[in-house]
C-alpha positions as CSV (number, residue, x, y, z in Angstrom):
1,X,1.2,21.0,-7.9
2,X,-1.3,22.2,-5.3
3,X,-3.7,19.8,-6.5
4,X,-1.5,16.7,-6.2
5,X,-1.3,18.1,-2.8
6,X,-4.6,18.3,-2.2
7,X,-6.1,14.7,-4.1
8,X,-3.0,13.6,-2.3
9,X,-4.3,14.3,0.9
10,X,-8.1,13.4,0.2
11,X,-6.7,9.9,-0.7
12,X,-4.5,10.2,2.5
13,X,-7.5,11.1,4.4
14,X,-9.8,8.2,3.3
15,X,-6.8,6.0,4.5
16,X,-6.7,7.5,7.8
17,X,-10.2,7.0,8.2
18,X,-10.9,3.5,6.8
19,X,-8.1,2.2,9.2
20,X,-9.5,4.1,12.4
21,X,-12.8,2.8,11.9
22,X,-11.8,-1.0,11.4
23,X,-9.6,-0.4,14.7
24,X,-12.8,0.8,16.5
25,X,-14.5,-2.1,14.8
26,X,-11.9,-4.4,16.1
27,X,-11.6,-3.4,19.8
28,X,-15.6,-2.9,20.0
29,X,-17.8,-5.1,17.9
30,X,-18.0,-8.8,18.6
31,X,-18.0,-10.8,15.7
32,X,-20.5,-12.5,13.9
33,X,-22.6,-10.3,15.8
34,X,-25.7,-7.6,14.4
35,X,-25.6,-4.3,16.2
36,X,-28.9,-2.5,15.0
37,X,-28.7,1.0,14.5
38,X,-31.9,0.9,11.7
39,X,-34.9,-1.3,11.2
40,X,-32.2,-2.0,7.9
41,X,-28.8,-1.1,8.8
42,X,-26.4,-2.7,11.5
43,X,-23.4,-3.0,12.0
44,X,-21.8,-6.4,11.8
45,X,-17.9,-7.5,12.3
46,X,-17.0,-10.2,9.6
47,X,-13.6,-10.6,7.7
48,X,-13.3,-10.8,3.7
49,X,-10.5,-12.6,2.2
50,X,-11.3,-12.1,-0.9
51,X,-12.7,-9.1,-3.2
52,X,-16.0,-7.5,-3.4
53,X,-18.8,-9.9,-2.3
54,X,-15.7,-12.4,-1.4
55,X,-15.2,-12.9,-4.6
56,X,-12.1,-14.9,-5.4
57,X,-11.8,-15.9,-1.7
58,X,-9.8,-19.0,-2.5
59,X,-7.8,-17.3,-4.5
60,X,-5.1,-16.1,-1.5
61,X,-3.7,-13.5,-0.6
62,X,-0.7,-13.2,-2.8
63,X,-3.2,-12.7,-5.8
64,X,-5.2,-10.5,-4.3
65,X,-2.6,-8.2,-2.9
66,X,-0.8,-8.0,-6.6
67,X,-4.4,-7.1,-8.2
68,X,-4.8,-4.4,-5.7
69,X,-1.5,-2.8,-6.5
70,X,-2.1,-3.7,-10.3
71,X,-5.5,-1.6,-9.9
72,X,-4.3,1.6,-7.7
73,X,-1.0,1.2,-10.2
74,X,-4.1,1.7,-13.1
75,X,-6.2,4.5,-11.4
76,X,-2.9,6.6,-10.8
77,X,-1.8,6.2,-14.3
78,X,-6.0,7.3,-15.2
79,X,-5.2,10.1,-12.9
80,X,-2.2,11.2,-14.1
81,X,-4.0,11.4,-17.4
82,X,-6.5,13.5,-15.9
83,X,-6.9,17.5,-17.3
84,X,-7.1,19.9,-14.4
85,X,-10.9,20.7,-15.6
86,X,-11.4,17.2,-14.5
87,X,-12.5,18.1,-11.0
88,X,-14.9,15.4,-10.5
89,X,-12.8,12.8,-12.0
90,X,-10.0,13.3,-10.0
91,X,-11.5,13.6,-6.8
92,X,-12.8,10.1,-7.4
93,X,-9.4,9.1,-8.2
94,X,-8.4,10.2,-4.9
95,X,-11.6,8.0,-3.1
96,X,-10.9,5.5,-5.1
97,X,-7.0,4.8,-4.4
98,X,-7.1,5.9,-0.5
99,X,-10.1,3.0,-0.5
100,X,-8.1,0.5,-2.1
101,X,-5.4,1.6,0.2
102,X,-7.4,1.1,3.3
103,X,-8.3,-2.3,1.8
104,X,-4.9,-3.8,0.8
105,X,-3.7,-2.6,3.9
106,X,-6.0,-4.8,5.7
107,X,-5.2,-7.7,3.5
108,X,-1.7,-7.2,3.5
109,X,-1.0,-7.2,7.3
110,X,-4.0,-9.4,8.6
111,X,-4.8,-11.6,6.1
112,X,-8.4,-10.3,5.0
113,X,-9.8,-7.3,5.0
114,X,-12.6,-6.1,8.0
115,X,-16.1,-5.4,7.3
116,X,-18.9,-3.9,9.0
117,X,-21.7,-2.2,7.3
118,X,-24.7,-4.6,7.0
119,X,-28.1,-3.4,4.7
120,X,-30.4,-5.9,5.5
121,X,-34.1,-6.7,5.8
122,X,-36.2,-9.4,7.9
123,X,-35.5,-11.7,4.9
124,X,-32.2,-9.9,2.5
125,X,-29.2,-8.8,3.2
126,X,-26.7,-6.8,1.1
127,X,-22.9,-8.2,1.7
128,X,-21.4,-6.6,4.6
129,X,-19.1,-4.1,3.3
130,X,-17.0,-1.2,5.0
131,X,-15.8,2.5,4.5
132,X,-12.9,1.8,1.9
133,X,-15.7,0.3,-0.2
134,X,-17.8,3.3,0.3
135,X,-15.2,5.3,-1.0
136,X,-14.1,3.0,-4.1
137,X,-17.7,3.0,-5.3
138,X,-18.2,6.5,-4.6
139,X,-15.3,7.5,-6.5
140,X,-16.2,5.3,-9.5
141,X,-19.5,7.2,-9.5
142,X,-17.4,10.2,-9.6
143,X,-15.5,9.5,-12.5
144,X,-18.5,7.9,-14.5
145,X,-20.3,11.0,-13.8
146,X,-17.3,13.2,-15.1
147,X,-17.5,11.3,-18.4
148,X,-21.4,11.5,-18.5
149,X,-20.6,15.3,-18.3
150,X,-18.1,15.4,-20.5
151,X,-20.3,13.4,-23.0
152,X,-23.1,15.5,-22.8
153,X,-21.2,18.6,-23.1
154,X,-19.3,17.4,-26.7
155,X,-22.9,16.3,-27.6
156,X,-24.2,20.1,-27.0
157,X,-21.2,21.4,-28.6
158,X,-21.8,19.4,-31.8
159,X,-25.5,20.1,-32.4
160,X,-24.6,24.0,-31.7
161,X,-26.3,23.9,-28.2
């Protein structure tokens, strides 16, 4: 139970975060427009209506919300599948729903979600991107690295390592 409590709040917390950032985002950056902070990084106000790299942008926001709540619906079920030795795995569970949180929220109340985080050179830029995205991808990492762990550890344990 203490764990719930505690991936509970982690997922909690990433809300809490994402949102406070896209309100300081909001009230501060003008958009459309770079704010360096490294020769590669700025930060850069934009809106996404659809997914990642506005995919399915045309698609509305109807969709969009019902595949967000069909996906956090998914990684809680994953979750709740999860044995306690799965640390790793769980933890990304957490990043992974309180980022899709953060992002649904967005899309459910404003119509798109905001983004800010711009990788870029003189002549590339990576799609602008924000902190619930962080977290999603992070916590995908997570769990794909619990697996790869898990994976090699059955492998060692079946050649007698």
């Amino acid at each position: 139970m203490r764990a719930v409590f505690g991936y509970s709040a982690l997922a909690l917390g990433a809300v809490a975060l994402d949102q406070w950032i896209k309100a300081l985002v909001e009230e501060h950056l003008v958009m459309h427009q770079a704010v360096d902070i490294l020769p590669f990084f700025a930060l850069y106000r934009t809106y996404n209506t659809g997914v990642a790299f506005s995919m399915l942008s045309g698609a509305g926001d109807l969709p969009l919300i019902a595949l967000s709540i069909a996906v956090i619906a998914f990684v809680l079920f994953l979750a709740a599948r999860s044995t306690t030795d799965q640390a790793i795995a769980r933890t990304g569970f957490a990043l992974i729903v309180g980022g899709a949180i953060g992002n649904l929220i967005d899309r459910s109340l404003l119509g798109h979600v905001i983004d800010y985080f711009l990788f870029h050179t003189p002549v590339w830029s990576f799609a602008v991107f924000n902190l619930a995205d962080v977290f999603i991808s992070v916590g995908a990492a997570m769990v794909v690295l619990q697996e790869f762990l898990h994976w090699v550890r059955e492998r060692g344990a079946r050649r007698g390592d």
